[in-house]
N, C-alpha and C positions, 0 to 999 in steps of 0.2 A: 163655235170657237172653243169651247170648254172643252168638249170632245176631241176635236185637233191638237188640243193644248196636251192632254193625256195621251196622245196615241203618241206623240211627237216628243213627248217626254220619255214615252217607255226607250222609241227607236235613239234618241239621245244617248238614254243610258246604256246601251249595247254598245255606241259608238265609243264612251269614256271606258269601259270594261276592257273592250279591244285595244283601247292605246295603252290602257295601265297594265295588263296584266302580264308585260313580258316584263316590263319596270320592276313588279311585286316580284317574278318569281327568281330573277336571280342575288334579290337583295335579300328574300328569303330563304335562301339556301350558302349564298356565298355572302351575304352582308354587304355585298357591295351596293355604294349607291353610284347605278349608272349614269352618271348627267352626258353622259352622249349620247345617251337612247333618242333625241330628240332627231339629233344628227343619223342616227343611222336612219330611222323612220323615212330622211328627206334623202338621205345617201340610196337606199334601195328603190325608193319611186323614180329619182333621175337616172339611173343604169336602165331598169325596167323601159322606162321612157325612149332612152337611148338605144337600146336594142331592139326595141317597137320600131322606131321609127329611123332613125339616122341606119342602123344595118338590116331593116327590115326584117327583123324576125319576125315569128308569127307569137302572137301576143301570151299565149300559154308558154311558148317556149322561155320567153325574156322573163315571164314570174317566174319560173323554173331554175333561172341564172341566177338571177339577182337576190331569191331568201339563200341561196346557198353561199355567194359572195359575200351578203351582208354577216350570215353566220360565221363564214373565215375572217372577215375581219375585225368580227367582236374576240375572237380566238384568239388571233394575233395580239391585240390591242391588250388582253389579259395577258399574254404572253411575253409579252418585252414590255409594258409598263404596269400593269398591275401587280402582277406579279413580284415588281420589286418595292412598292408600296403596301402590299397587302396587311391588314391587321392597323395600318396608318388611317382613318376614317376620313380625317383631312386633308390629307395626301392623296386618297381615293378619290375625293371629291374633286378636288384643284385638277390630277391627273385626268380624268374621263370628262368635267366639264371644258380645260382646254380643249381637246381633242376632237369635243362636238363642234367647240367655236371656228376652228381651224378648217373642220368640214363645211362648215355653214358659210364661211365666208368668206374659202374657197369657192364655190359653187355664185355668191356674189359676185366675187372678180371676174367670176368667167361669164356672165350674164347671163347666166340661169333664171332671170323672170320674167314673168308675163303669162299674161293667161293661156297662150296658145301650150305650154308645159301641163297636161294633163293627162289621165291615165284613161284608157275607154273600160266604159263599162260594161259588167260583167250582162246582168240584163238590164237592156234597155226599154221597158218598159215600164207600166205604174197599173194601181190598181186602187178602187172607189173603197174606204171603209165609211162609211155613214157618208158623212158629207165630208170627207176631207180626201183629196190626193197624196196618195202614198207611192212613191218609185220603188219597184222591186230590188231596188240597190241597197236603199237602206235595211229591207227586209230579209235583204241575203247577211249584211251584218250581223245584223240582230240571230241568225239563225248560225253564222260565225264564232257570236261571241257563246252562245248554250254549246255549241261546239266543243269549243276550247277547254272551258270550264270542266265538261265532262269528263276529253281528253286527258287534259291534264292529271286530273281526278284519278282516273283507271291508271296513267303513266306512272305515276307517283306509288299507286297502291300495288299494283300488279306488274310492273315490271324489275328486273335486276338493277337496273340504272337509275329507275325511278326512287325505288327504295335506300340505294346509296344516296339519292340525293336529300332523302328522308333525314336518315344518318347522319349526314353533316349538318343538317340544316338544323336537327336538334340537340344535339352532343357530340361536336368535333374531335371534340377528344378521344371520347371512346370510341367514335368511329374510325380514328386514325389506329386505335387499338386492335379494330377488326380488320386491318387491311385495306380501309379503304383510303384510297388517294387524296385526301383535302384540293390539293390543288389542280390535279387533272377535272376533281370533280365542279371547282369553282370557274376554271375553265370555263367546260360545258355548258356550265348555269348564263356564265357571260353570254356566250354565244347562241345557246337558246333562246337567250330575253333578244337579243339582237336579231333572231328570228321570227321571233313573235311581233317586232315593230317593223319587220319587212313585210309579212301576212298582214298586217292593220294596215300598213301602205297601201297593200293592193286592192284591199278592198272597201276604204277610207277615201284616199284622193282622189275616186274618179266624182266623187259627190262633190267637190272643188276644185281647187287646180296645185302645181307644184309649188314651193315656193319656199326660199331661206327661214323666212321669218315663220313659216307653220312650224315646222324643229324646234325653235321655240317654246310655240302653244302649247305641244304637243307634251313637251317635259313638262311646263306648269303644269298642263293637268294631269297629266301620270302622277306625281309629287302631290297634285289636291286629292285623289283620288285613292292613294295609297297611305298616305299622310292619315288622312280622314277615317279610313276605314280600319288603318293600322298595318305597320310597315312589315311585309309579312305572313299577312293572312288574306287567305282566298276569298272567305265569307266577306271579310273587310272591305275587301275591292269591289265585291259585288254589291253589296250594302251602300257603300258609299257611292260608287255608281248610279244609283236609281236618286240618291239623295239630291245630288249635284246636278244628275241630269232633267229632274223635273223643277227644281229650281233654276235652273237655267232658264230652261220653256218657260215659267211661270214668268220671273224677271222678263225675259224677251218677248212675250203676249202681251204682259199688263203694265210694265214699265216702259222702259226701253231697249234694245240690244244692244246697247254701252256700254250698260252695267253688269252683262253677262260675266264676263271673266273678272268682276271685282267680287261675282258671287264666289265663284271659287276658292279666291283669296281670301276673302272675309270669312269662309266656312272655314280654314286653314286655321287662321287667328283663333275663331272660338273654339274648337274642340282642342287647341293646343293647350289655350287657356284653363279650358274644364277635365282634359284628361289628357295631360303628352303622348300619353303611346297610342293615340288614335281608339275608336271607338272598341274594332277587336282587339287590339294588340296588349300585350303583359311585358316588355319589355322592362316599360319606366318603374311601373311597379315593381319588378322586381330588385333592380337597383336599388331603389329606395328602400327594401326589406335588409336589403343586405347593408 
């Protein structure tokens, strides 16, 4: 059981990395905090789903649609309402979490639930680690989320775009002094994070099924997870990640899986209490200097 508890913890924590890190990276760059990321995560699995199934595409194709749709319409969404909020924190906030609610529950009125809403998996197989069963699905995740992390890493460091978004993301100002665009660049950032929660979709919900109330989940834990690690930072996401995700497992093996998602919260509350700007982050401290 100890064994299973550890393997199932690591594959946990890839799973939390994947849903947070499109969250971290446009709050990190553009300060925005997205509260519809939850909404789009659910908005890109029901198209997906939709073009599977209702028009029969062939199931690579409809991923293929639906991160690019979900990206255009994080675009937009910056576009005509952020846009006229931007620098408002509260405004930001009110703006992109209506926006999720409106998609979530849309998708309600039109009876979007039930289990038969699910995505096929990519492999459908599983494989023995000691004594425990592990489905290749999770382990495509997990090899996902090292992925990303890496991706990102080289996008950021090695390319022209990436390093504009460096730029902004560290001194706006000066970077608006070099030419570069704040707002096409916040843009981007939006639309990327809404990309990176269509890629967790795809390879997230086939391990469950579709549903309003996951968009939800999905923002609390992005927000426990970014919150935690500090709002911001890569290492943070990843850190807090393995944190949350083996505490999870642990709670769900030796307590109950009740109290799963009050570990979340309750990890939220104490690092808020011990240090505001999450375990990486320097924000609060600096304020406070100033």
């Amino acid at each position: 059981m100890f064994l299973g508890t550890i393997i199932y913890g690591l594959l946990n924590s890839a799973v939390l990395a994947v849903m947070a890190i499109g969250f971290n990276l446009t709050f990190g760059i553009s300060g925005v905090a997205n509260f519809a990321y939850g909404a789009m995560y659910i908005f890109s699995a029901y198209l997906s789903w939709t073009l599977f199934n209702l028009l029969e595409l062939p199931y690579w194709l409809a991923v293929c649609a639906s991160i690019p749709t979900t990206m255009a319409l994080g675009a937009l969404m910056y576009r005509f309402v952020l846009l006229r909020v931007r620098g408002q924190a509260l405004s930001e906030v009110i703006a992109t979490f209506g926006i999720g609610l409106a998609i979530l529950e849309l998708f309600n009125y039109l009876g979007f639930v039930g289990f038969e809403y699910t995505l096929p998996v990519l492999i459908d197989d599983s494989i023995m680690i000691g004594d425990t069963m592990v489905d290749w699905q999770r382990i495509l995740v997990t090899g996902v989320a090292g992925l990303l992390v890496a991706g990102l890493w080289a996008f950021t460091h090695y390319t022209r775009m990436g390093l504009a978004f460096r730029g902004i993301a560290q001194d706006e100002r000066t970077a608006l002094t070099l030419g570069i665009e704040s707002d096409r660049i916040a843009m981007l950032s939006v639309s990327l994070g809404c990309g990176l929660a269509a890629l967790a979709a795809t390879v997230i919900i086939p391990l469950g099924s579709i549903s309003p109330s996951e968009g939800y989940e999905v923002l609390i834990k992005a927000l426990a997870v970014c919150i935690i690690g500090g709002l911001g930072s890569t290492g943070g996401v990843i850190v807090a990640s393995f944190l949350i995700g083996f505490a999870e497992r642990f709670t769900d093996t030796y307590i109950s899986s009740h109290w799963t998602m009050i570990v979340s919260l309750a990890a939220i509350l104490l690092v808020l209490g011990f240090k505001p700007s999450g375990l990486f982050g320097r924000q609060k401290e600096l304020e406070e200097r100033i």
